[in-house]
C-alpha positions in Angstrom: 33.9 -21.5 18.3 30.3 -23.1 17.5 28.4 -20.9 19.7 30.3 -17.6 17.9 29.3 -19.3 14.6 25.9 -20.2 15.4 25.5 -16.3 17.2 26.8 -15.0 13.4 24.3 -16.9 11.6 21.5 -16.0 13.9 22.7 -11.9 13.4 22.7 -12.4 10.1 19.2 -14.1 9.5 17.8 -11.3 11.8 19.2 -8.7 9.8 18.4 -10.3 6.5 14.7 -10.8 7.4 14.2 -7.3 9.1 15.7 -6.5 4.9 13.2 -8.0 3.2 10.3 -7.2 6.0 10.7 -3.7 5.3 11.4 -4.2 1.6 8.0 -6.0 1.4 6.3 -3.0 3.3 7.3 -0.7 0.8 8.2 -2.5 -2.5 7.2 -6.0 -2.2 10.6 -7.0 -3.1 10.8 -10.2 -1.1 11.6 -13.1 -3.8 8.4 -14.5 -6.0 9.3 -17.9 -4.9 8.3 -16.6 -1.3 5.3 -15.0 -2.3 2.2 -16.7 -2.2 0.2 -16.0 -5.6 -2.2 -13.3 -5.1 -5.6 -14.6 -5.4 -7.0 -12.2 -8.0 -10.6 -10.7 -7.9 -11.3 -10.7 -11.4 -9.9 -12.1 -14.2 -6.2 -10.7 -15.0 -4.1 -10.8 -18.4 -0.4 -11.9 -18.0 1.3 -9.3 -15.8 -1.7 -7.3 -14.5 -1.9 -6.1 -11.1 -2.4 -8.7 -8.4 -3.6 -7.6 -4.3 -3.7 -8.5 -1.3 -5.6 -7.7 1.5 -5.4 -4.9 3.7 -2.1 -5.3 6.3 -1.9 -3.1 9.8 1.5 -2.4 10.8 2.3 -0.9 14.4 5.4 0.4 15.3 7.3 2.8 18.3 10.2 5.2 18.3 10.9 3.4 21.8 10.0 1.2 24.2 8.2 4.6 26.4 6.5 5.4 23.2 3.0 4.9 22.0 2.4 1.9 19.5 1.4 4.1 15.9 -0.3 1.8 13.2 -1.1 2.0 9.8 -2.7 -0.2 7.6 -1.3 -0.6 3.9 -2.9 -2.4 0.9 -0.6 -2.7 -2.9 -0.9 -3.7 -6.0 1.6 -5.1 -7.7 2.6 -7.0 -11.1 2.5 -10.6 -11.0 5.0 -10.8 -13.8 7.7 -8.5 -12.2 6.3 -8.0 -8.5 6.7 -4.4 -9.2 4.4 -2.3 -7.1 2.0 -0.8 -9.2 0.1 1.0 -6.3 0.7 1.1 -2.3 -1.8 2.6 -0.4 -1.2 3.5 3.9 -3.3 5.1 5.9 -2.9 5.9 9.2 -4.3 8.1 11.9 -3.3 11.7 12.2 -2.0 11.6 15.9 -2.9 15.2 16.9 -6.2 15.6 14.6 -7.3 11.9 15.2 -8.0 12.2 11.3 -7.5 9.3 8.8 -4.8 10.1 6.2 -4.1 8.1 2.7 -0.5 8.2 1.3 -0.4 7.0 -2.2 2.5 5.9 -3.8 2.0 5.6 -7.8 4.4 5.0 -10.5 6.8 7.0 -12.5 5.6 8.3 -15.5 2.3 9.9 -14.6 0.4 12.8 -16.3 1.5 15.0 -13.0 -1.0 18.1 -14.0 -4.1 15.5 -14.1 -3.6 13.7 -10.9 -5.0 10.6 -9.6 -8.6 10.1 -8.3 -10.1 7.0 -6.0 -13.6 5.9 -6.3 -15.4 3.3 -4.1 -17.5 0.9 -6.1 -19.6 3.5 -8.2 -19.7 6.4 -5.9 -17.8 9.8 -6.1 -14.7 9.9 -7.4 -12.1 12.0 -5.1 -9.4 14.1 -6.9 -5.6 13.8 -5.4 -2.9 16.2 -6.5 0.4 14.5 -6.8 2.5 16.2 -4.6 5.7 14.9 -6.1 7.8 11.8 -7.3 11.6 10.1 -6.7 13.0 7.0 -8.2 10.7 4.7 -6.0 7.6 6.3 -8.0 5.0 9.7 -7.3 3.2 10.5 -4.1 -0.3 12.1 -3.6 -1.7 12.6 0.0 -5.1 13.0 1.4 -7.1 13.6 4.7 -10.0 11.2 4.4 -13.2 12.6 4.5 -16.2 10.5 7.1 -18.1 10.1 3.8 -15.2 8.3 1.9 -14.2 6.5 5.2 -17.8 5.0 5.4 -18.1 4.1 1.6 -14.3 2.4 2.0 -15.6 0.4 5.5 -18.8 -0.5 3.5 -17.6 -0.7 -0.4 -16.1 -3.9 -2.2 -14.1 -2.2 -4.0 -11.5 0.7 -4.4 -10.8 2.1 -7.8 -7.4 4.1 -8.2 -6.9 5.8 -11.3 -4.5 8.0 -13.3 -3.1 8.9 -16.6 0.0 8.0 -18.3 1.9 10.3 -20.3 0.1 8.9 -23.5 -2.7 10.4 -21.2 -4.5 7.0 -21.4 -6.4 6.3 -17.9 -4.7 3.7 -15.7 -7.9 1.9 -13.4 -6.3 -0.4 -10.7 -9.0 -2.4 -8.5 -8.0 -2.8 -5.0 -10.2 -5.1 -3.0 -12.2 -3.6 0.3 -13.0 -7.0 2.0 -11.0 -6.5 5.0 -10.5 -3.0 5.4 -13.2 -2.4 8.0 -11.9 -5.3 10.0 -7.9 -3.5 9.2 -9.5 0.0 10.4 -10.7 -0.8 13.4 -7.5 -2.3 14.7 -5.4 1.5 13.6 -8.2 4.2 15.2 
């Protein structure tokens, strides 16, 4: 009877933690108490965006399979741990190309889009492609210029407007993510 117990417990912490795994992937819902505090890379008023660095994720459809990666950075409000911004890139497996999925909050100025710019360079335009109840979506290939300014930047500016069509700058740190890139291509 103690081994059945002890085999339900076990099921159910595996299942609970695979929960919260994928829920932190996506929505960075694990609870705040398990969070460590972002460490913030310049100064933040209550509730502002927090980051972390970038995280590579690999994963196969079976065992045969090849591993595919990705590499994901968010932003998120300390005060609600609501993700403000979740970036992923992976590699194109047929085009060997980098690609930058984007998710962005509800209640966007769809027709103006969103645009990223490394430290001070060029800023790159993204049409939102379109949006559910978990936020809006904008995808892009990325270009060899952008990749190099991202591998050698220190910092990644994503922007949009809100439907007051005030623009929305969130900072999301490049520290890592030539260290994070080299471990997807």
């Amino acid at each position: 009877m103690q081994s059945r117990l002890v085999a339900l417990v076990a099921v159910a912490l595996m299942s609970t933690g695979g929960a919260y795994a994928q829920q932190g992937a996506r929505k960075n819902a694990a609870p705040p108490a398990a969070q460590p505090a972002p460490a913030p890379t310049q100064p933040q008023a209550e509730g502002a965006p927090g980051q972390s660095g970038w995280i590579v994720r690999c994963s196969s459809v079976s065992r045969d399979a090849p591993l595919e990666c990705a590499m994901e950075q968010n932003a998120v409000l300390t005060k609600t741990g609501q993700t403000v911004i979740l970036i992923n890139i992976r590699i194109a497996p047929d085009t060997r190309t980098p690609i930058a999925l984007l998710q962005l909050p509800l209640g966007l100025n769809l027709p103006v889009g969103a645009k990223l710019q490394v430290d001070e360079g060029k800023t790159v335009d993204l049409r939102i492609q379109t949006c559910e109840n978990r936020g809006c979506y904008a995808s892009t290939p990325i270009a060899p210029d952008l990749l190099a300014a991202l591998r050698s930047g220190r910092q990644l500016k994503v922007s949009f407007q809100n439907m007051a069509k005030e623009t929305i700058a969130i900072p999301m740190p490049l520290g890592d993510f030539a260290a994070a890139y080299d471990k997807i291509k």
